[in-house]
C-alpha positions as CSV (number, residue, x, y, z in Angstrom):
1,X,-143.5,73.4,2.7
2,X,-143.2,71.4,-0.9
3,X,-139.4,71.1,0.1
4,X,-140.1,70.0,3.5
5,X,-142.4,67.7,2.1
6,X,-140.3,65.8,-0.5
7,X,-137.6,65.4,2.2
8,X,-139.9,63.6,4.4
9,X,-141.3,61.2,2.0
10,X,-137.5,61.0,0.5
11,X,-136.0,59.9,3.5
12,X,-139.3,57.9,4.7
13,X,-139.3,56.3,1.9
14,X,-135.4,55.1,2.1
15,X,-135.6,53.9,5.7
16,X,-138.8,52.3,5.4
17,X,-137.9,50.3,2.2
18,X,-133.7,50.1,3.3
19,X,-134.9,48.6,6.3
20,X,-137.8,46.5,6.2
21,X,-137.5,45.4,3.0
22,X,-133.8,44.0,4.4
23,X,-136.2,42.9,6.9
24,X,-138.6,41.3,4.4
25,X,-135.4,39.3,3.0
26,X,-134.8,38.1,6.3
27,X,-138.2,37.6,7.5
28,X,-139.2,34.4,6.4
29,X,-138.5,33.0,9.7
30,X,-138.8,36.0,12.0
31,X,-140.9,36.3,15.1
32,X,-142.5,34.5,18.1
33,X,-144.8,33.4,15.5
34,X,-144.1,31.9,11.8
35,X,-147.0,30.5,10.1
36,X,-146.2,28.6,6.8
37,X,-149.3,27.0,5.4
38,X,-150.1,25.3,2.2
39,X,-148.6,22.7,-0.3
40,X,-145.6,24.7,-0.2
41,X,-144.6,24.1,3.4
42,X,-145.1,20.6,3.1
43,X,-142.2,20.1,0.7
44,X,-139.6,21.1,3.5
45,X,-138.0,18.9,5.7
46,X,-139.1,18.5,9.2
47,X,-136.2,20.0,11.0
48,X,-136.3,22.7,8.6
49,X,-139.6,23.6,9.5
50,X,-138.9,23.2,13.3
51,X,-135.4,25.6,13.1
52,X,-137.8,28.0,10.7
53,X,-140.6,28.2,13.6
54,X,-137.8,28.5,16.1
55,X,-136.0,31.1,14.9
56,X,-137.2,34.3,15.4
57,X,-135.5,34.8,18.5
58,X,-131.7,34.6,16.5
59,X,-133.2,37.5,13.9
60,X,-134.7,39.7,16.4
61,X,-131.5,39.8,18.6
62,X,-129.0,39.8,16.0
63,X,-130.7,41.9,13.4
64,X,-133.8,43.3,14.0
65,X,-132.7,44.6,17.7
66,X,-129.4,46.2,15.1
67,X,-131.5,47.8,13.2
68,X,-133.6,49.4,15.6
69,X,-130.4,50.4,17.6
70,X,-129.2,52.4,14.4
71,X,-132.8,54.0,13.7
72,X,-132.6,55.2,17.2
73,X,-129.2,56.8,16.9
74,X,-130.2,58.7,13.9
75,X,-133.1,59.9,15.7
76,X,-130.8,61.3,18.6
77,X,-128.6,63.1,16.2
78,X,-131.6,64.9,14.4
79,X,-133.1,65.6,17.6
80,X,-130.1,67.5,18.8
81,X,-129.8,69.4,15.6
82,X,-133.0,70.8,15.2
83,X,-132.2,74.1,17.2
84,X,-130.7,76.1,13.8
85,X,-128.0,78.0,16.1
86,X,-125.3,78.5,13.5
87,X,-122.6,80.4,14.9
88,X,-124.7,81.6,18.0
89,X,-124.8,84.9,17.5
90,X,-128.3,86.9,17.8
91,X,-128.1,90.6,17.9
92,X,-132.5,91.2,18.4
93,X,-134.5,88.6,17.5
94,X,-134.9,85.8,14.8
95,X,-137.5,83.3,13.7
96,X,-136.8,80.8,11.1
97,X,-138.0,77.0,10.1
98,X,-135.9,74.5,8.7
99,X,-135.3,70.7,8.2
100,X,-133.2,68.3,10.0
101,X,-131.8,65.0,8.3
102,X,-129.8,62.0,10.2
103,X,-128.6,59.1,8.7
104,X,-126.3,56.3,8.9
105,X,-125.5,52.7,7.3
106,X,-123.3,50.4,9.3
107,X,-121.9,47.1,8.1
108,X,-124.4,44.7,7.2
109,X,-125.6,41.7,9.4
110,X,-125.4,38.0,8.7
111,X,-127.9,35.8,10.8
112,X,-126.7,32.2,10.9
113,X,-129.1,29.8,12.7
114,X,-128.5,26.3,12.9
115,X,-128.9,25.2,8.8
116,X,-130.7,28.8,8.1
117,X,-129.0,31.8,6.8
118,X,-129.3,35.5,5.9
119,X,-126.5,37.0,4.5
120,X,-125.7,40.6,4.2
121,X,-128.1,42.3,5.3
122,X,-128.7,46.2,5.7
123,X,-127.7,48.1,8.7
124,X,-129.3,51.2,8.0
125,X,-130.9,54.1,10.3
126,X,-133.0,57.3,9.2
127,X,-135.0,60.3,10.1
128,X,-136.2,63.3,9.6
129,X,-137.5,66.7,11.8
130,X,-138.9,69.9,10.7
131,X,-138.5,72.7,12.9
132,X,-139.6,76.1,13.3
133,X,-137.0,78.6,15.4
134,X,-137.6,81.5,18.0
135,X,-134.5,83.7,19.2
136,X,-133.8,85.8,21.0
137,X,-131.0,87.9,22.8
138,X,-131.4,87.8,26.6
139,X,-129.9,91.8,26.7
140,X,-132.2,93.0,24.0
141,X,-135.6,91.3,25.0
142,X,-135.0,92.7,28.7
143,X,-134.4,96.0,27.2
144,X,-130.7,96.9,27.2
145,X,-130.8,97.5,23.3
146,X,-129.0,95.1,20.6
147,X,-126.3,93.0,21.2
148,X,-123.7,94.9,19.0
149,X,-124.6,98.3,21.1
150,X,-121.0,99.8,21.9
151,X,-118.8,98.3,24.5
152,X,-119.1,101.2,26.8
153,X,-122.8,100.6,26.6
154,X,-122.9,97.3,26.6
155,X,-124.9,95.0,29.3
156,X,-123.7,92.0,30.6
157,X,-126.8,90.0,29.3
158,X,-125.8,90.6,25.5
159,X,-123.4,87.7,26.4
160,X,-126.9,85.3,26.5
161,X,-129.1,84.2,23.4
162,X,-132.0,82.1,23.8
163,X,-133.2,79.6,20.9
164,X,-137.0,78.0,21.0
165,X,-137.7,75.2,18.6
166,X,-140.8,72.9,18.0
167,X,-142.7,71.7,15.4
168,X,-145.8,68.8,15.4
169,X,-146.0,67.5,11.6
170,X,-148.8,64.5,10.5
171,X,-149.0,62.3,7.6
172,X,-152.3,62.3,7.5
173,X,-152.3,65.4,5.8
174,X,-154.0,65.2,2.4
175,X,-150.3,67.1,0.8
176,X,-148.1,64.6,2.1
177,X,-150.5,61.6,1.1
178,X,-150.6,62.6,-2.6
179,X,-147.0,63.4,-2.7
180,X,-145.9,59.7,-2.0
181,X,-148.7,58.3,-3.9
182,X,-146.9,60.3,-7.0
183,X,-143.7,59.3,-5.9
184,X,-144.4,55.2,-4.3
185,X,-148.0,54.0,-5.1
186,X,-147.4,51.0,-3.1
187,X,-146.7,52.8,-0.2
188,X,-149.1,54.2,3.2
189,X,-147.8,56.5,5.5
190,X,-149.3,57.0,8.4
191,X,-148.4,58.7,12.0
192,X,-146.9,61.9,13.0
193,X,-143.6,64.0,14.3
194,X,-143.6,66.0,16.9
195,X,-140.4,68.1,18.9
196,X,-139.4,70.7,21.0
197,X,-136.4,72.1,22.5
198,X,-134.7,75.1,23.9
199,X,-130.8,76.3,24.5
200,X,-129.1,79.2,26.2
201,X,-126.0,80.2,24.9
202,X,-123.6,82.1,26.9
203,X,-120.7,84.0,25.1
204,X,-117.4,83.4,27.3
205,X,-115.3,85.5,24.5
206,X,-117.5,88.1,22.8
207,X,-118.0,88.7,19.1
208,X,-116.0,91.4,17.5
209,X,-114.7,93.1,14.0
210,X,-113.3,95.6,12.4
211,X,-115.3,98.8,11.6
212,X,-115.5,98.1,8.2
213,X,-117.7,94.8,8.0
214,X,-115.0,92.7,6.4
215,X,-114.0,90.6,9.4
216,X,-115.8,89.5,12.5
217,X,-114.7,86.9,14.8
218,X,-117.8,85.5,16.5
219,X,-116.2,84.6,19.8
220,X,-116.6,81.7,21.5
221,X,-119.9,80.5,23.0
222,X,-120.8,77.6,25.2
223,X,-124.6,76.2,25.3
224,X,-127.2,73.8,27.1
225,X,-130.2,73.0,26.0
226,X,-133.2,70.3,26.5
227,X,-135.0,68.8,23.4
228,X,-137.7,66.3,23.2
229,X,-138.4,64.7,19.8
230,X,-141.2,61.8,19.3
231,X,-142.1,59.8,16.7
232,X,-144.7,57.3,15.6
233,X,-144.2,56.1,11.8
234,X,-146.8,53.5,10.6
235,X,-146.0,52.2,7.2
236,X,-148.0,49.9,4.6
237,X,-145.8,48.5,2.0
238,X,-147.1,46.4,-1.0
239,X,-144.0,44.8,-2.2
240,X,-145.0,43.1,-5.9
241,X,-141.0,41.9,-6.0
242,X,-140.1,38.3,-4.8
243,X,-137.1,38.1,-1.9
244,X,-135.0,34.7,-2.1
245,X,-135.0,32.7,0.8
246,X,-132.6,29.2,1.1
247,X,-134.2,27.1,3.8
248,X,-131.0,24.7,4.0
249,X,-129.2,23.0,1.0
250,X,-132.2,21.3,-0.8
251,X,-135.1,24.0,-0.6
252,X,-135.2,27.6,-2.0
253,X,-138.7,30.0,-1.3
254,X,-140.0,33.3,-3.2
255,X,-141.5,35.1,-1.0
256,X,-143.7,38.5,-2.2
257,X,-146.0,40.2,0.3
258,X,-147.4,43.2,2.2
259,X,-145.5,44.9,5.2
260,X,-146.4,46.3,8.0
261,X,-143.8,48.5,9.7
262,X,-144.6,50.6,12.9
263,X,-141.9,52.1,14.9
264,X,-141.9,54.5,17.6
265,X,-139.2,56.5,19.4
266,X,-139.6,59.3,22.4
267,X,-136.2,60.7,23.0
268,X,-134.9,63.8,25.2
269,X,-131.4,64.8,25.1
270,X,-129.4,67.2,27.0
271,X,-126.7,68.7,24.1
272,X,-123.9,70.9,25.9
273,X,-121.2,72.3,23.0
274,X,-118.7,75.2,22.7
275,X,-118.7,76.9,19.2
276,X,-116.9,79.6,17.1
277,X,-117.2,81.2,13.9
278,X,-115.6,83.8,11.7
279,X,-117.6,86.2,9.2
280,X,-116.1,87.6,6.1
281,X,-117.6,90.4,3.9
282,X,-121.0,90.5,6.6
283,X,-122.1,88.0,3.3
284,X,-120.8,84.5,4.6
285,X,-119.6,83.0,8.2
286,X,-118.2,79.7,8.8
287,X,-119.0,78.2,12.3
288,X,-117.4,75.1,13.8
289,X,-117.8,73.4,17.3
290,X,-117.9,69.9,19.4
291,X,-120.2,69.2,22.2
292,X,-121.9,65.8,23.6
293,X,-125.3,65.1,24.6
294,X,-126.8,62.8,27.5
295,X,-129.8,61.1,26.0
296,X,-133.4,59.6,27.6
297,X,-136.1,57.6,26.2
298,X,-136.8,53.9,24.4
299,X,-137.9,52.9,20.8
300,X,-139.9,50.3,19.4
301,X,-140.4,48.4,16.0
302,X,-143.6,46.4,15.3
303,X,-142.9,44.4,11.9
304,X,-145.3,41.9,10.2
305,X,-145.2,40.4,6.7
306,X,-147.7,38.1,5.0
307,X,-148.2,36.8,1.1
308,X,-147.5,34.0,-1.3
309,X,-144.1,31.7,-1.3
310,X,-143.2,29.1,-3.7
311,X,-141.2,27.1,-2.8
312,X,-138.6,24.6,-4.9
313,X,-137.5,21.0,-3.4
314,X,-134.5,19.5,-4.9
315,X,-134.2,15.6,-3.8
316,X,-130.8,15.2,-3.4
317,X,-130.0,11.3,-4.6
318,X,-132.5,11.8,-7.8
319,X,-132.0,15.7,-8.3
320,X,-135.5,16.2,-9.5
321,X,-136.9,19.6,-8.1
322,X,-140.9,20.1,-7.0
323,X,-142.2,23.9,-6.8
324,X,-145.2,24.0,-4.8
325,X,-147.2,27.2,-3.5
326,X,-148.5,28.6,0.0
327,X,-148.2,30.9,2.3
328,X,-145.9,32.9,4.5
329,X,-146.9,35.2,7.9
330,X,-144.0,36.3,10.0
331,X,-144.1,39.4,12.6
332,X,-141.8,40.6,15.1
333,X,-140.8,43.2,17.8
334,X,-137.7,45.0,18.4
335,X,-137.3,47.6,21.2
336,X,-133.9,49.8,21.5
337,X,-132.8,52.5,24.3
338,X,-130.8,55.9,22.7
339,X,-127.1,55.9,23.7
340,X,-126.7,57.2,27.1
341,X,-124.3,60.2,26.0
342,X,-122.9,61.0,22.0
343,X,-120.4,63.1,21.4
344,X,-120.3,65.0,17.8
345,X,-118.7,67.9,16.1
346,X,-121.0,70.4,14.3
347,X,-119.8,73.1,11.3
348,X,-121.2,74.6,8.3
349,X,-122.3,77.9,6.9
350,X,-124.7,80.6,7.4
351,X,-125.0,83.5,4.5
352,X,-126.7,87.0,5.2
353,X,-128.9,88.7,2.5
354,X,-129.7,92.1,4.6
355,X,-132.3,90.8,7.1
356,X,-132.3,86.9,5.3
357,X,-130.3,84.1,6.8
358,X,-129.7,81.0,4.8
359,X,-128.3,78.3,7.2
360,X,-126.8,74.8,6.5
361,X,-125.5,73.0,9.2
362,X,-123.7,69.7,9.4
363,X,-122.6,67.4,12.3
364,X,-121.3,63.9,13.3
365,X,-121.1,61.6,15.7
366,X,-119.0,58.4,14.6
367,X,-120.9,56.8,12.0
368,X,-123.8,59.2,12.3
369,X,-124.3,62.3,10.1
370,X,-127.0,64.7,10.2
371,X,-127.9,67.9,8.1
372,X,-130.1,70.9,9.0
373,X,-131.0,73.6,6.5
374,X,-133.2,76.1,7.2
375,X,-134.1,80.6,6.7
376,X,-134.2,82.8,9.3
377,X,-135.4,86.4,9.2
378,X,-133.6,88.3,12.0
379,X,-135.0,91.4,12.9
């Protein structure tokens, strides 16, 4: 649970502050509402102020909306790899928990609106899913014995194993709290994960080895499955380090505040792959596959920022410069719809210590990787 905390807060922590700090950069003139008040604001040029008020609609639709879009592709990824399968092979019955991760970072954005601009900034998308894991072969829970009885004995139904998967996670809890106070004392988490899931396999080519344990080929396995994953992230950021703002060719800002991030995402996916695997000395098997998923659901990002700006005015025939202070309030919204299918490849490893299973499973979808590690105890 300690690991399964730190990853959390880890990866929390880098989309939260990868993307609305980059957000924060940008933000001085973000939303359907930009408030500039004080001494400060006065120093700018009227049709500064006008394009500033004005253009919330060019960040949200050319970065924000980006943004979002990227969060909510991550989120698709993890979601389908939550479901610890490995190689798909269950002889009785497991149970396990693990951790999904998906990230990705795509080329940063440039806003340009009319004499305001925002240059390079970060594209990034991440989450995070604990899980815990139920399976089961179809043969051996209706009675017909394990999968690897004999061949003569063998039922049809061995070809089937079942895998359950859900998991609800808050971070309200007291553990997590004090783990991100020790780690970012300027930071508030708030909200909650929750998923579920299930996927029957069905073994077209059946496992099988030598009598000896040194070689088994895992045979070839195709599966579909339903998973639901939501999340609701609310995040308080105190940010005591100045962002640069140049509000056309005679004025620069410094803008420090607090953010407020919220973002939401329900997504349900249909996965559908083909896998295969090879095991060598019972200890270690390698699994690869390739599948794509159809995908449901909608996102949303709530974003506001408020605190001090100075602000610098050069006068451009006598060159003298002016720093006055104020203040800055900017909020926004973004809303995003998951891909309607993704296509990905999956592989990685799964090592047996007698009844122990260590898995660590990686896949990709274009720009999108995601990793899920996780112990099962098959019994």
């Amino acid at each position: 649970m300690k690991y399964m905390h730190r990853a959390i807060s880890h990866s929390l922590k880098y989309t939260a502050l990868a993307v609305f700090l980059s957000i924060g950069i940008s933000s001085q003139s973000l939303y359907s509402q930009v408030l500039c008040s004080g001494s400060a604001c006065d120093l700018l040029p009227t049709s500064i102020k006008r394009e500033l008020s004005s253009s919330s609609s060019a960040l949200e639709n050319q970065y924000v909306d980006k943004v979002l879009e990227s969060m909510t592709e991550a989120a698709v990824l993890s979601n389908i790899n939550s479901a610890m399968m490995g190689p798909g092979i269950v002889n009785r019955f497991q149970v396990g928990a693990g951790i999904s991760v998906a990230g990705q970072k795509k080329e940063d954005v440039s806003v340009v609106y009319q004499n305001l601009t925002f240059n390079n900034l970060p594209n990034v998308g991440a989450t995070v899913t604990p899980n815990i894991n139920i399976a089961f072969n179809l043969g051996w829970i209706l009675g017909y014995g394990p999968s690897d009885t004999p061949q003569e004995n063998a039922n049809y139904l061995h070809r089937f194993n079942v895998y359950l998967h859900g998991f609800q996670y808050n971070f309200a809890n007291n553990d997590v709290q004090d783990l991100i106070k020790r780690q970012q004392d300027n930071l508030k988490l708030g909200g909650g994960i929750s998923n579920y899931g299930a996927m029957i396999r069905f073994h077209v080519f059946p496992s099988y080895g030598d009598e000896y344990g040194v070689f088994e080929f895992s045979g070839i396995s195709i599966g579909l499955g339903l998973h639901y994953q939501k999340q609701e992230i609310d995040i308080v950021y105190s940010d005591t380090k100045s962002q640069t703002i140049a509000l056309g060719s005679t004025a620069v800002g410094s803008w420090s505040g607090n953010t407020n991030f919220r973002f939401k995402s329900t997504v349900t996916s249909i996965p559908m792959d083909v896998r295969t695997g090879f095991r060598f000395f019972y200890f270690m098997t390698l699994f690869a596959g390739a599948g794509t998923s159809l995908n449901f659901g909608s996102s949303s990002l709530d974003f506001s920022r408020e605190g001090p700006i100075a602000i610098t005015a050069t006068n451009p025939i006598t060159q003298a410069s002016l720093t006055q202070s104020g203040n800055l309030s900017v909020a926004l919204k973004g809303k995003a719809s998951p891909p309607n299918s993704m296509g990905y490849v999956v592989g990685g490893m799964e090592f047996n210590f007698l009844f122990l299973k260590v898995l660590v499973e990686a896949m990709a979808s274009k720009n999108i990787q995601s990793a899920n590690i996780g112990v099962k105890i098959a019994f």
